[in-house]
PAVORO-806709 format. One record per residue (C-alpha): residue number from 1; residue in one letter; chain; x, y, z. Coordinates in Angstrom, 2 decimals. Layout:
residues N
   i aa ch       x       y       z
 NUM  a  A       X       Y       Z
...
END
This chain:
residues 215
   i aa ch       x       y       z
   1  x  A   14.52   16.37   -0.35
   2  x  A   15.22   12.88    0.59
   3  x  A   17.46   12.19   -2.60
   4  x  A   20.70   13.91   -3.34
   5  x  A   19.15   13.95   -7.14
   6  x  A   15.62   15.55   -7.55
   7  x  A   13.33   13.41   -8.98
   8  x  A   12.16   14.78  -12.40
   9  x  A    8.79   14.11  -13.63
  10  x  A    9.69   11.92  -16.90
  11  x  A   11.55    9.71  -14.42
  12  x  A    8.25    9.71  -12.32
  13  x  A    6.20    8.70  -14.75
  14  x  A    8.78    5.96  -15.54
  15  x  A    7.54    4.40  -11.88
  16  x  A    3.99    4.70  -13.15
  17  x  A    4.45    3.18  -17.03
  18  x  A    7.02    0.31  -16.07
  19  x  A    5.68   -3.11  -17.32
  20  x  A    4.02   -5.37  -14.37
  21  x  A    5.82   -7.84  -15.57
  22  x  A    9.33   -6.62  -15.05
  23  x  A    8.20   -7.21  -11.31
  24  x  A    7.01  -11.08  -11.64
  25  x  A    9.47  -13.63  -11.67
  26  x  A    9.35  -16.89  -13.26
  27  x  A    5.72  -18.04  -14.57
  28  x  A    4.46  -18.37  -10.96
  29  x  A    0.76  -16.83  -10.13
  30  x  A    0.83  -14.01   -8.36
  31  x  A   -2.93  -14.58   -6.42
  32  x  A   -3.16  -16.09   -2.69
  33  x  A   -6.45  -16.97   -2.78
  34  x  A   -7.31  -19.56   -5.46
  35  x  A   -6.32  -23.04   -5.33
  36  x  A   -3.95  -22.92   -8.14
  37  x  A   -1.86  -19.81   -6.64
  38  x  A   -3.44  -20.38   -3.23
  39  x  A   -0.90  -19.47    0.22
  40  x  A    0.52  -23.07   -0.43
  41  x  A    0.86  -24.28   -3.62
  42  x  A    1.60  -27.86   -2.94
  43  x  A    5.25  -28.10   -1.48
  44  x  A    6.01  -24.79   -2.88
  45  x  A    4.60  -21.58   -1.95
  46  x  A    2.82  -18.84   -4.14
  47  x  A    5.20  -15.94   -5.17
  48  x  A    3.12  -13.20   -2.85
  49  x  A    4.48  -15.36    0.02
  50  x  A    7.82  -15.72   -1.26
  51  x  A    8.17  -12.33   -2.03
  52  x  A    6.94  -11.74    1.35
  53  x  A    9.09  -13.54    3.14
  54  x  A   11.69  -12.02    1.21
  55  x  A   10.47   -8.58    2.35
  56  x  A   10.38   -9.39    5.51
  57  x  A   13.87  -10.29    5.54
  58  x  A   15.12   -6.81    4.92
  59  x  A   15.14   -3.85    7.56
  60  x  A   11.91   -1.92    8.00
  61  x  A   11.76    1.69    7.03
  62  x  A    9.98    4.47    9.02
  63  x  A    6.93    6.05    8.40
  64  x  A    8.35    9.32    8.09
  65  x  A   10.50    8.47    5.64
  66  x  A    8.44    6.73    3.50
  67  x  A    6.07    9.32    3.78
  68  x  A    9.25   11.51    2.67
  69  x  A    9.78    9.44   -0.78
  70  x  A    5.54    9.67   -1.35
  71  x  A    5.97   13.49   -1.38
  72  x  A    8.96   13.35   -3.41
  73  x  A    7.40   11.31   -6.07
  74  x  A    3.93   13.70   -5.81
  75  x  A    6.14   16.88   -5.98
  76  x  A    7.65   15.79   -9.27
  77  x  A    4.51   15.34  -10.73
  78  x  A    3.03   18.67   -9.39
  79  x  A    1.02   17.52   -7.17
  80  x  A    0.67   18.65   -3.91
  81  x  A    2.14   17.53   -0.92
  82  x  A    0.56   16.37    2.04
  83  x  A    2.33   18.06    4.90
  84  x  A    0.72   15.63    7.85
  85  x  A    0.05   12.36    6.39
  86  x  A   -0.04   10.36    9.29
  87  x  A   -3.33   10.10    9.67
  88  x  A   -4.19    8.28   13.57
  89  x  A   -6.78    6.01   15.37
  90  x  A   -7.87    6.48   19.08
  91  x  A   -7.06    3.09   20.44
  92  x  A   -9.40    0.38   20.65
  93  x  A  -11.90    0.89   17.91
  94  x  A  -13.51   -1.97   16.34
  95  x  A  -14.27   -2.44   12.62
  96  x  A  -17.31   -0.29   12.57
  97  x  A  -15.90    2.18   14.86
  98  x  A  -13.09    2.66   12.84
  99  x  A  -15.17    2.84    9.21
 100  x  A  -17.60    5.79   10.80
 101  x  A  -14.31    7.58   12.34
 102  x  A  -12.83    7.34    9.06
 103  x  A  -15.98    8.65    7.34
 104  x  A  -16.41   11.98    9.86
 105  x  A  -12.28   12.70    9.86
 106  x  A  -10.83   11.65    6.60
 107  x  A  -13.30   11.33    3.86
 108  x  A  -15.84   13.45    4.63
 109  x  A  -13.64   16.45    5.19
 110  x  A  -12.12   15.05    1.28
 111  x  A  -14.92   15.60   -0.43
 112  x  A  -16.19   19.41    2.06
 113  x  A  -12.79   20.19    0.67
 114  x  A  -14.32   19.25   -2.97
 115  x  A  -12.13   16.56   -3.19
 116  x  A  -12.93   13.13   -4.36
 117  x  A  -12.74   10.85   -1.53
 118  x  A  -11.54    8.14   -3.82
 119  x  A   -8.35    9.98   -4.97
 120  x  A   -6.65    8.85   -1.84
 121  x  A   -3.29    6.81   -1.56
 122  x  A   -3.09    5.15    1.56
 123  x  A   -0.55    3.14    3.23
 124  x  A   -0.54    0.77    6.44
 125  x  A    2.11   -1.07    8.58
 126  x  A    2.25   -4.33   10.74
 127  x  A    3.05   -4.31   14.16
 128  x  A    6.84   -4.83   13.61
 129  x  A    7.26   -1.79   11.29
 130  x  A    6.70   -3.65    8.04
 131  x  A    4.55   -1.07    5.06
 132  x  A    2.51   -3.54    4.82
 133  x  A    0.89   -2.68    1.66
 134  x  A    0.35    0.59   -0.90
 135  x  A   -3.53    0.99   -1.52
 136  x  A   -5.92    3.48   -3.50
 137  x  A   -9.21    4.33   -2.74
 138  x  A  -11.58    5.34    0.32
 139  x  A  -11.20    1.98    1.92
 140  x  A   -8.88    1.62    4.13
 141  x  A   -9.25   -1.61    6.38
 142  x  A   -6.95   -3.71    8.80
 143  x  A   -8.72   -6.56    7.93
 144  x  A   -6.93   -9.87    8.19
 145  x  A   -6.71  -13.68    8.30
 146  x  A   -8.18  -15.55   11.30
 147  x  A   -6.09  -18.33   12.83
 148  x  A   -7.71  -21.57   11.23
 149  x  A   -9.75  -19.67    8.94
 150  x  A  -10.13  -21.80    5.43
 151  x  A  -12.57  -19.44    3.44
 152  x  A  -10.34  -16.62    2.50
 153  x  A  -12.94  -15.50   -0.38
 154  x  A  -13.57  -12.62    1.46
 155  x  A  -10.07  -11.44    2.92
 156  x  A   -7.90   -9.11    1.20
 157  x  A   -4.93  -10.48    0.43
 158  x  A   -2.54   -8.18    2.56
 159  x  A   -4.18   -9.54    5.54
 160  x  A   -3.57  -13.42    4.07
 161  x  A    0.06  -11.96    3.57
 162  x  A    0.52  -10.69    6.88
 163  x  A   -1.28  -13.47    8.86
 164  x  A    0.94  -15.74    6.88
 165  x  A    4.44  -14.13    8.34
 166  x  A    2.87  -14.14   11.98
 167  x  A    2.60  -10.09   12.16
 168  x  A   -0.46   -8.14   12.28
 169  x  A   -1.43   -4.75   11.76
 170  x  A   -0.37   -1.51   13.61
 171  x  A   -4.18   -0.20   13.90
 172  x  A   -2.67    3.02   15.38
 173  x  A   -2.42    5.17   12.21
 174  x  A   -2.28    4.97    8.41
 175  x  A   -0.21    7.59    6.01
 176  x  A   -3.05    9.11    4.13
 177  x  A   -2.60   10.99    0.58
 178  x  A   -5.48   12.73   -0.66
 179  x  A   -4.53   13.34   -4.01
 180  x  A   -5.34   17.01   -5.45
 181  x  A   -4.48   18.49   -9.13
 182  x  A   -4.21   15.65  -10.69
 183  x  A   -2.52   15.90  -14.00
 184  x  A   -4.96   15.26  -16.48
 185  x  A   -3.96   12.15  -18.11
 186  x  A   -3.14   10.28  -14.81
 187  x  A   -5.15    8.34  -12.78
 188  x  A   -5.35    7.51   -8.86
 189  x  A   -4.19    4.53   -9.44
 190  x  A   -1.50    4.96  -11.97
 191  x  A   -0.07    6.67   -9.05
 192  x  A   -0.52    4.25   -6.45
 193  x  A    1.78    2.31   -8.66
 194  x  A    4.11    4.80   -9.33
 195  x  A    4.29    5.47   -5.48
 196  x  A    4.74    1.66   -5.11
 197  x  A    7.70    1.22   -7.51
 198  x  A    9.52    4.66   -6.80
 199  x  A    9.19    3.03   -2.69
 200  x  A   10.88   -0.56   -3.81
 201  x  A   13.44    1.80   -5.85
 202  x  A   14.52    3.35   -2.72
 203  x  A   14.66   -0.32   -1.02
 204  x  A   11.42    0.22    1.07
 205  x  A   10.49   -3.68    1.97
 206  x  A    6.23   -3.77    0.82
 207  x  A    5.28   -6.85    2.41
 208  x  A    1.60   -7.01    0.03
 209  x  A    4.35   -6.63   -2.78
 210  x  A    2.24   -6.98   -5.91
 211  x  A   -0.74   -5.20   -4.98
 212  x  A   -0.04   -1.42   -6.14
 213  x  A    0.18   -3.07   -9.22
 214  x  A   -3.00   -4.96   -9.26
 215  x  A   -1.65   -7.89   -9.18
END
């Protein structure tokens, strides 16, 4: 245990349930990419920056113990644990590369398993140590912002976010969470959120702090 109190599963599904809106402050929009909520919003930047910035302020926490606090939180809702979720890159792949290695080692093996590929938390860091974001799904990515790039229709919004604070992503590894026996009236993604929020509860800095809860 990472706590000196077990996490019990109503307070787990506390992290899941908990109003998006508790998280927002003021009546700023939360998106980086349109004009009205865009990176810069006039003189005053959009609240995923801020809160960025904010983030990356604070002192990074390791992998391991994040990946500590994810099994905690899966544990209390009697789920399995994943006992080696870092999951690692050989250096130097490109884009492609890294999609088809993904495919043969991580999502493949999912579903042989007869998992579903897509009931996978995932989580990736910069290269200073920042988590970076909390994510869902079989597509993980390290895509991010060019330098003078001015079409970001097509860049996720982590990568805006981390481009923005001059970091980029670690491209070693991810922590990978294939999610198995889950309860039957919660969701992948309720999850992801509940991950999320039980991380910021233990003061984990998420740079991309909005996402897990689709905003």
């Amino acid at each position: 245990m990472t706590n000196k109190n077990k996490l019990s599963p109503e307070d787990a599904r506390k992290f899941i349930n908990d109003d998006p809106w508790n998280w927002l402050p003021g009546r700023h929009c939360s998106s980086v990419r349109k004009r009205c909520s865009s990176v810069h919003l006039g003189e005053e930047e959009g609240i995923r920056i801020l809160r960025a910035r904010e983030q990356a302020a604070l002192t990074p926490v390791s992998p391991e113990q994040i990946a500590n606090y994810a099994n905690e939180f899966l544990a209390a809702l009697g789920i399995p644990e994943v006992e080696t979720p870092r999951f690692a890159f050989p250096p130097g792949l490109t884009d492609d590369e890294l999609d088809r290695y993904l495919e043969e080692n991580l999502y493949e093996p999912i579903s042989a398993s007869g998992g579903n590929r897509k009931d996978l938390v995932w989580m990736k860091f910069t290269d200073q140590g920042f988590l970076g974001v909390v994510a869902a799904s079989a597509d993980i990515n390290f895509d991010i912002r060019k330098d003078g790039e001015t079409d970001l229709g097509k860049r996720t919004v982590a990568g805006i976010i981390v481009h923005g604070l001059k970091q980029t992503w670690d491209r070693s590894f991810v922590l990978a969470f294939p999610l198995k026996s889950i309860p039957e009236d919660l969701t992948c993604s309720g999850i992801e959120t509940g991950i999320g929020n039980y991380l910021i509860s233990q003061d984990v800095p998420i740079l991309d702090y909005y996402s897990h809860r689709y905003f």
